[in-house]
C-alpha positions in Angstrom: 25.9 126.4 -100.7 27.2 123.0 -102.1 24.9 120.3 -101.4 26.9 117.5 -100.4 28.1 120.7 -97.7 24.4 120.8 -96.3 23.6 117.2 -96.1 27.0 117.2 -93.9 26.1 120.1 -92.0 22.8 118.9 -91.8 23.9 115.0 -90.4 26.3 116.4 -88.2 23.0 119.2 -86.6 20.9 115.6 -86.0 24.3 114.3 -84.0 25.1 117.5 -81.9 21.2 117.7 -81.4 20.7 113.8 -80.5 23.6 114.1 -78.2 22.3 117.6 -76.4 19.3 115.4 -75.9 20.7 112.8 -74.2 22.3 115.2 -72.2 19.2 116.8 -71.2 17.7 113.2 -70.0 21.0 112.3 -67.9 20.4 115.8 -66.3 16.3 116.1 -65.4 16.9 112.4 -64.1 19.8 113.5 -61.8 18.3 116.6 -61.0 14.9 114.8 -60.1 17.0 112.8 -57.9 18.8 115.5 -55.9 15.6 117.4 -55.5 14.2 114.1 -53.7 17.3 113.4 -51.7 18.3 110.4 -53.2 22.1 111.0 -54.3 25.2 109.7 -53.7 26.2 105.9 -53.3 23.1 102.8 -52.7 20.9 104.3 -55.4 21.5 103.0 -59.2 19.6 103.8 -62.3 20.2 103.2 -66.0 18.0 103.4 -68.8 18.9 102.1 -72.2 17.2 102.5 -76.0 17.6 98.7 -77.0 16.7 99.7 -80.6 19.5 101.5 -80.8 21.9 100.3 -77.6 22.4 103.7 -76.7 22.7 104.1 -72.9 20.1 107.1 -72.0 20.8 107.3 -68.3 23.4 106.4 -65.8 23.7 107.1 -62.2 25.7 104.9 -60.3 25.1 102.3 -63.1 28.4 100.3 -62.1 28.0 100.2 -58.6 27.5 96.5 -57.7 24.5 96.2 -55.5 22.1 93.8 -53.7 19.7 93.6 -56.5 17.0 91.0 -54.5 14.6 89.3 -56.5 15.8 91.0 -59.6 18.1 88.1 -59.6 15.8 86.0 -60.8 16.3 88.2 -64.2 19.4 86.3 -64.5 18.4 82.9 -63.6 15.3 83.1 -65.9 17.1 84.0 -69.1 20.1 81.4 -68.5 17.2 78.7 -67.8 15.6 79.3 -71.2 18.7 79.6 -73.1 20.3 76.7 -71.7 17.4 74.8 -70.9 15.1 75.8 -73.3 10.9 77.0 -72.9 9.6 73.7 -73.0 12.0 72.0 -71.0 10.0 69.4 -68.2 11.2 68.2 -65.4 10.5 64.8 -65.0 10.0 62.3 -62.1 10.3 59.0 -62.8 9.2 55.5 -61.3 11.1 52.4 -61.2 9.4 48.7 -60.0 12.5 46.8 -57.7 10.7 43.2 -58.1 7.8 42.1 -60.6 4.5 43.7 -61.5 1.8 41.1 -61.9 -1.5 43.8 -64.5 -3.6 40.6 -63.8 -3.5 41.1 -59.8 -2.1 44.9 -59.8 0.1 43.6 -57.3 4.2 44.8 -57.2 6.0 42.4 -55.4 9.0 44.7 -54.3 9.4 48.2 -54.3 8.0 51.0 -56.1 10.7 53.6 -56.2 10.4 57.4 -57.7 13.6 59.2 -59.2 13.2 63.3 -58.6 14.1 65.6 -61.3 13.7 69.0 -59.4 10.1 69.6 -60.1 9.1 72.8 -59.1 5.3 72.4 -59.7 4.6 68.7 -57.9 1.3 70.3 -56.1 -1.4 68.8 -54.3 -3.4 68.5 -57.5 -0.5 67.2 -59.7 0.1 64.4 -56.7 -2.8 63.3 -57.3 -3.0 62.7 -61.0 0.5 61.4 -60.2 -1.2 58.9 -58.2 -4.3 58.9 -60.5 -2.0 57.8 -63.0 -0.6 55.1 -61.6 -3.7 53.6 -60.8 -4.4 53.6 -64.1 -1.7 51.9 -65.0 -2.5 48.6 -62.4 -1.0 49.1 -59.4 -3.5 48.1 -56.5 -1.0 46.7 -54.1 2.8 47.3 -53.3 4.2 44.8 -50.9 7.6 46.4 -50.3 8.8 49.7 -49.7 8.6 53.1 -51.4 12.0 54.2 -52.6 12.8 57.8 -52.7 15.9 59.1 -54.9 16.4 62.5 -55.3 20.3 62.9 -55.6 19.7 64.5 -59.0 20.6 67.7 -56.9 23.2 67.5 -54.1 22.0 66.9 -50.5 22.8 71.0 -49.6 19.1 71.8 -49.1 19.5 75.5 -47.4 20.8 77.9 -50.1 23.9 80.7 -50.0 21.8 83.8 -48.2 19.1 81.6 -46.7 20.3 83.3 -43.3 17.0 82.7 -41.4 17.6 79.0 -40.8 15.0 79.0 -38.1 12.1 80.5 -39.9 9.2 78.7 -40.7 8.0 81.7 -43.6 6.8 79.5 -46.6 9.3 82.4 -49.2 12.3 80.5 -47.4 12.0 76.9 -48.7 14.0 73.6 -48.3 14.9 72.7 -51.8 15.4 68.9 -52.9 15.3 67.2 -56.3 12.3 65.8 -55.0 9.8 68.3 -53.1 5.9 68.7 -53.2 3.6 71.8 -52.7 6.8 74.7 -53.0 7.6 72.9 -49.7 5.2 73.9 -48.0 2.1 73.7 -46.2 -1.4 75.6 -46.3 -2.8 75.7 -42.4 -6.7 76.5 -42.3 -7.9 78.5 -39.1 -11.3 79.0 -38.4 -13.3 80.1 -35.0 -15.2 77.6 -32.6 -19.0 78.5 -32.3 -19.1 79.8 -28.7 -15.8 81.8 -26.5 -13.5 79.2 -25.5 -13.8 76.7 -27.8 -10.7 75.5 -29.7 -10.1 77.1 -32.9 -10.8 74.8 -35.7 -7.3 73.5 -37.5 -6.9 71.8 -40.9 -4.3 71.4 -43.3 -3.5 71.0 -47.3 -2.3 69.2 -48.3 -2.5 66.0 -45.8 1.1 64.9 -45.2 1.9 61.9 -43.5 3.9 62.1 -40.4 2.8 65.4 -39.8 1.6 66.1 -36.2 -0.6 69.2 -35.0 0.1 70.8 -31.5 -2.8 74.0 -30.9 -3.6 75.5 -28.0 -5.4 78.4 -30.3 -8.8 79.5 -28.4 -12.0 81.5 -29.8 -12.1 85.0 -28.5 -14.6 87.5 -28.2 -15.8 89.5 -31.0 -13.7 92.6 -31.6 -10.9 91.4 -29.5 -7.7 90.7 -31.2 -6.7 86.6 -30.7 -3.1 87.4 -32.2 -2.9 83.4 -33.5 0.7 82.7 -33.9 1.5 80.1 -36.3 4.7 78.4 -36.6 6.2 75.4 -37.8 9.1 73.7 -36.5 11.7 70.3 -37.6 11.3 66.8 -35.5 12.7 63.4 -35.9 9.7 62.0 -37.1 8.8 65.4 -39.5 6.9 68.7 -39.4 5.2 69.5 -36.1 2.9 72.5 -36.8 3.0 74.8 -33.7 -0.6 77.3 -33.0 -1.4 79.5 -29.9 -2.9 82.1 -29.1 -6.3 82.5 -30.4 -9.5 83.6 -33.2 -12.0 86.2 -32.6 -15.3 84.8 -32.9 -16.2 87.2 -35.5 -12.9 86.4 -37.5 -13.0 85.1 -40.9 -11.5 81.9 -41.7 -8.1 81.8 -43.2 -4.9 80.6 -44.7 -1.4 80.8 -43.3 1.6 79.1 -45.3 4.7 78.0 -43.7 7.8 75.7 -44.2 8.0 71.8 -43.9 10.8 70.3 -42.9 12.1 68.0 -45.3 12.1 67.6 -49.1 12.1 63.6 -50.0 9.7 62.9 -47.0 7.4 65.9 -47.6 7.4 64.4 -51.1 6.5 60.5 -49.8 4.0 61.7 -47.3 2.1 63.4 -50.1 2.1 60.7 -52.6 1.4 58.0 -50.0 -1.2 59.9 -49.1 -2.6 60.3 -52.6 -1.9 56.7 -53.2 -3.9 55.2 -50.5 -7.0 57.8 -51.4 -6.2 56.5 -54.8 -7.0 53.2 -53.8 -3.2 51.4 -53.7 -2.2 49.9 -51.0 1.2 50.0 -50.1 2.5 47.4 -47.1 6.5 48.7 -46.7 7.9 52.2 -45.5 9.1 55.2 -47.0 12.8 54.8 -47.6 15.5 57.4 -49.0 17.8 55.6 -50.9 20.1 56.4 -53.9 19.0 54.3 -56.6 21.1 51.4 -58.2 22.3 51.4 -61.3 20.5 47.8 -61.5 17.3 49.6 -60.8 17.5 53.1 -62.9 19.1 50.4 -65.8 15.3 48.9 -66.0 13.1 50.3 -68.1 11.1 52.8 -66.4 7.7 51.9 -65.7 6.4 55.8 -65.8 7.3 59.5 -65.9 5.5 62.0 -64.9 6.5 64.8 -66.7 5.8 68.6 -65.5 4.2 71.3 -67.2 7.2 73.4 -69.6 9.7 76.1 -67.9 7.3 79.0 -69.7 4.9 78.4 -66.7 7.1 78.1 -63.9 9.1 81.3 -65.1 5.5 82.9 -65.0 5.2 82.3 -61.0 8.9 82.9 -60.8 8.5 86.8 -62.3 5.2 87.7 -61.7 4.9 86.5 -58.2 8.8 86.3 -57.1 8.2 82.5 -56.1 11.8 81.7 -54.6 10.8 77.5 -54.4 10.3 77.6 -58.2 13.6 79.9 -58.8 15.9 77.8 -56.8 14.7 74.4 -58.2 15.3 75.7 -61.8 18.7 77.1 -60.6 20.3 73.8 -59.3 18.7 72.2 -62.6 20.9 74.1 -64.8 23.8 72.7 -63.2 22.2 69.2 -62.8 21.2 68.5 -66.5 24.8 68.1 -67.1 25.0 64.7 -65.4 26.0 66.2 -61.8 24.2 66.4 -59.0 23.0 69.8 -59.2 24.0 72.4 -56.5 24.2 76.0 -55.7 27.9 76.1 -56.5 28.1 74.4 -59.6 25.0 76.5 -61.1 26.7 80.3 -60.2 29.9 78.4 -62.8 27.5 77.6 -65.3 25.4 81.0 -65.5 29.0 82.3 -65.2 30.2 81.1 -67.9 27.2 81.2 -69.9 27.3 85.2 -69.3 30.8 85.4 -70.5 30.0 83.8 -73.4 27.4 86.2 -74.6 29.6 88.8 -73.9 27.5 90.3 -71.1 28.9 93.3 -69.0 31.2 92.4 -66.4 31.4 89.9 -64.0 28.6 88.8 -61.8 28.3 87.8 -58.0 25.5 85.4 -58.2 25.1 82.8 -55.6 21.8 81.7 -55.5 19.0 81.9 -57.9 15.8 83.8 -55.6 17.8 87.0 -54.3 17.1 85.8 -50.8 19.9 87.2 -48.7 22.9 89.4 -49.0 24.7 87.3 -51.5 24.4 88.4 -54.6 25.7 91.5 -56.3 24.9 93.1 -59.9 24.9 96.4 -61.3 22.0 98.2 -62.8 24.6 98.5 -65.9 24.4 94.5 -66.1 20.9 94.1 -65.5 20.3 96.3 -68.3 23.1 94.6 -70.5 21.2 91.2 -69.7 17.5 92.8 -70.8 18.9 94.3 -73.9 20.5 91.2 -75.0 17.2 89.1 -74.2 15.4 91.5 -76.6 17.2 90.2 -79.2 16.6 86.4 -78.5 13.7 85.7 -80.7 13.2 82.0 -79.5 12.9 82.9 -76.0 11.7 86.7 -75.8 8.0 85.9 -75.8 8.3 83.8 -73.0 10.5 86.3 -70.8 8.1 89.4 -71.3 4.6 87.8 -71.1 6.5 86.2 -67.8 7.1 89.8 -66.3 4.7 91.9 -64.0 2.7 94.5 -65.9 2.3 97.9 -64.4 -1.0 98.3 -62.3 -2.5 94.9 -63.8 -0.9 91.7 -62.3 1.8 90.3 -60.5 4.3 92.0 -57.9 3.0 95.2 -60.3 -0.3 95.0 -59.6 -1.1 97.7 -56.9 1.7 99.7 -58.5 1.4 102.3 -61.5 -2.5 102.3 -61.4 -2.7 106.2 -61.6 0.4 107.0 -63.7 0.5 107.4 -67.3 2.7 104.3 -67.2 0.2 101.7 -66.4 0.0 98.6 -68.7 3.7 100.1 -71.0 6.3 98.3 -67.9 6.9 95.1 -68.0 9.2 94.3 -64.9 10.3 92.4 -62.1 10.2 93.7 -58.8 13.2 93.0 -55.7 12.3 93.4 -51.8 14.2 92.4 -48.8 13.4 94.6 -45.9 15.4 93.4 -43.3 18.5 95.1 -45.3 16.5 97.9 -47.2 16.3 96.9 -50.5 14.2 97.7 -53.3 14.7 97.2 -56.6 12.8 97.5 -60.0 13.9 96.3 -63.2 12.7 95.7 -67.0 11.2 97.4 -70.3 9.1 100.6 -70.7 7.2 99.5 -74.0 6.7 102.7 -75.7 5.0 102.7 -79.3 7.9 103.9 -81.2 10.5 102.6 -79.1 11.6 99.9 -76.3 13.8 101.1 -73.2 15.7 98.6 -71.0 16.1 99.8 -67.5 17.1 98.8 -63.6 16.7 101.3 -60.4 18.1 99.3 -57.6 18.1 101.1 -54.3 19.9 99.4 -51.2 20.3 101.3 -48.0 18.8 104.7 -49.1 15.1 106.1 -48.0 13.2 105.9 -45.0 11.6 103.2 -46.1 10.3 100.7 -48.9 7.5 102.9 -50.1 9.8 105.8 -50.7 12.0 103.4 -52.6 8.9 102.2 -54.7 7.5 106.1 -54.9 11.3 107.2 -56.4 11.4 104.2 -58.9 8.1 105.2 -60.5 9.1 108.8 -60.1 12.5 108.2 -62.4 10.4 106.5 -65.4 7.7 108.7 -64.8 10.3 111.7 -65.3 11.9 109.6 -68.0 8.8 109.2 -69.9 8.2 113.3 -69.9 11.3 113.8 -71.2 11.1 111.4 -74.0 7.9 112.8 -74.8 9.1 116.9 -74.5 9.4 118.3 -77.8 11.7 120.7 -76.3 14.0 118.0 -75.3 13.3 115.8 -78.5 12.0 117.4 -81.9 8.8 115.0 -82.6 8.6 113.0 -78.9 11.4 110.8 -80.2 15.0 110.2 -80.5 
């Protein structure tokens, strides 16, 4: 036989073979799905070889879906591609009068500019206020100033449905906001039935008032303490009945504030008196001047870069830190940032690298029943982040890794798969939605790959059990020498 005959033949065997291959994967992926009785419309999976950019799997893959906290996929790669990694939010301090060093006195007002910081925590507050200290200030006779209109004044986002609920994972969001806005609430027993159940709280916010009725109980009775939080004129009252037993271990529960600037002002005037700086005036919200913000400013404190916030943002689905980073996108532009604005901007910016299709994307968390994406599109998103070199390091160390850390942890631990998937996980349980998206890192190859699930299953473990079940099933077939010669493709 002519040679240039069996290197044809032979090319054309690898193709026919390849594509009987694929064939085979599409099939033992649908067929695992039938035989666990998740078919027809609600459940999505696609599976792509980004090497190559050959689609391996597709069921359902253009349905548009609720895709939950996969959505912050999305916001994270437009943040560090328009924003970049080491992008810091900064808040910034302006002096309204005169600053005597000698005395450390500011006659006028000290006023602070919020850039969306996601990360202004107890313990950053107070190097905040550390800092200041440092730099003179002892005494400030007028008022604190409080600007935050670097976002708009919409502080409940598009899906935020429960407006009443005081969970800490729905969050008011403001341009300038302290602890994820929200509050740690420290329960402990009395010593003897009866007694009041201890309270404390972290941080200490000024203005913030206390109302318990919580009692110690008997050992091995159940107190049921109910904690809730609710909006006043004058701030945050924190709500607690019901009771402790007296055997009960002493513990957390986090729940909402209130407001954003004066959550903000309460913090730092707290910090600054323990600092040691007096302040005489009131906390006031107040755009700033341009007479003011024209001044040169007399500090910034600057956050720590994007990489880290995108770390609590994947790893332990913080919606606070994913909405604050979403309205910046829109706000660097010299707009006050807002929910609208940002969907045009990651809009745009997915049209311009030619992603797939159009997105529905409303907010930045997944909270709610706003957004809509198809596995297709995730996947199209993941395989084009594998190919951004200046940025890909931080997206994937930034993901959960199978049965060691994040929203991953407690998942994978027994499979073959544990430690290979890097992913992001999406939960809303109130509308039944699971969803699981990211990169199975094999040796010899990378796969892209989204399983969103909405409205199928009795229930979220089922979902969870069928989403490691598909790449489980995956991973056997892309190891089967009798589906692929060698374990590869």
């Amino acid at each position: 036989m002519n040679r240039s005959v069996v290197v044809i033949f032979t090319f054309i065997s690898v193709i026919v073979n390849s594509w009987a291959a694929d064939l085979d994967i599409q099939k033992e992926i649908q067929n695992y799905l039938k035989a666990k009785k998740y078919e027809g419309r609600g459940i999505a999976v696609v599976i792509k070889d980004v090497q190559e950019q050959k689609e391996l799997v597709s069921v359902n893959g253009s349905e548009m879906l609720n895709p939950a906290s996969v959505s912050k996929l999305v916001t994270g790669a437009a943040a560090l591609d328009l924003l970049g990694a080491n992008y810091q939010f900064s808040t910034r301090v302006f002096v309204n009068g005169t600053f005597d060093s000698d005395s450390g006195i500011v006659r006028g007002d000290l006023c602070f500019y919020g850039g969306g910081d996601p990360g202004l925590t107890a313990e950053r507050l107070w190097l905040f206020a550390q800092h200041l200290y440092h730099l003179g200030i002892r005494e400030i006779k007028g008022n604190l100033l409080f600007d935050d209109s670097f976002f708009d004044s919409v502080t409940v986002g598009p899906g935020f449905d429960e407006d009443s609920s005081s969970r800490a994972y729905l969050p008011l969001i403001g341009a300038l906001s302290s602890s994820f806005n929200s509050i740690a609430i420290h329960h402990r027993t009395g010593t003897v039935v009866g007694s009041p159940v201890y309270i404390d709280v972290f941080p200490r916010i000024s203005g913030l008032k206390i109302i318990s009725t919580a009692k110690t109980v008997e050992s091995g009775k159940s107190g049921n303490i109910d904690i809730k939080t609710t909006a006043t004129d004058l701030g945050t009252s924190i709500i607690i009945k019901g009771g402790m037993a007296l055997d009960e271990s002493p513990r957390y529960t986090y729940r909402k504030v209130w407001q954003t600037w004066e959550t903000f002002g309460g913090a730092i005037l707290s910090q600054l008196n323990d600092a040691g700086i007096k302040v005489e005036g009131k906390m006031v919200h107040a755009q700033l001047p341009d007479s003011i913000t024209a001044k040169k400013v007399f500090y910034q404190f600057s956050s720590e870069p994007l990489s880290v916030y995108l770390n609590a943002m994947f790893k332990y689905s913080n919606n606070f830190s994913s909405e604050m980073i979403y309205k910046t996108i829109s706000a660097v532009s010299g707009q006050p940032g807002s929910w609208s604005r940002s969907s045009s901007v990651i809009a745009d910016w997915w049209k311009k690298n030619k992603l797939s299709g159009e997105l529905q994307f409303l907010n930045g968390s997944g909270l709610g029943d706003v957004n809509r994406i198809s596995a297709e599109q995730v996947v199209s998103l993941l395989s084009h982040v594998w190919n951004q070199k200046t940025y890909l390091p931080e997206y994937l160390s930034a993901l959960s890794v199978s049965g060691v850390d994040g929203t991953l942890k407690s998942r994978f631990r027994k499979s073959e798969l544990k430690g290979i998937v890097r992913g992001k996980t999406g939960t809303l349980n109130s509308l039944n939605v699971s969803s699981l998206a990211g990169y199975l890192l094999k040796p010899e190859k990378t796969y892209a790959f989204a399983i969103i699930c909405n409205n199928v299953g009795s229930g979220q473990y089922d979902n969870w059990m069928i989403q490691e079940g598909v790449l489980e099933e995956f991973n056997k077939c892309i190891s089967d020498s009798s589906i692929h010669p060698k374990g590869k493709l």
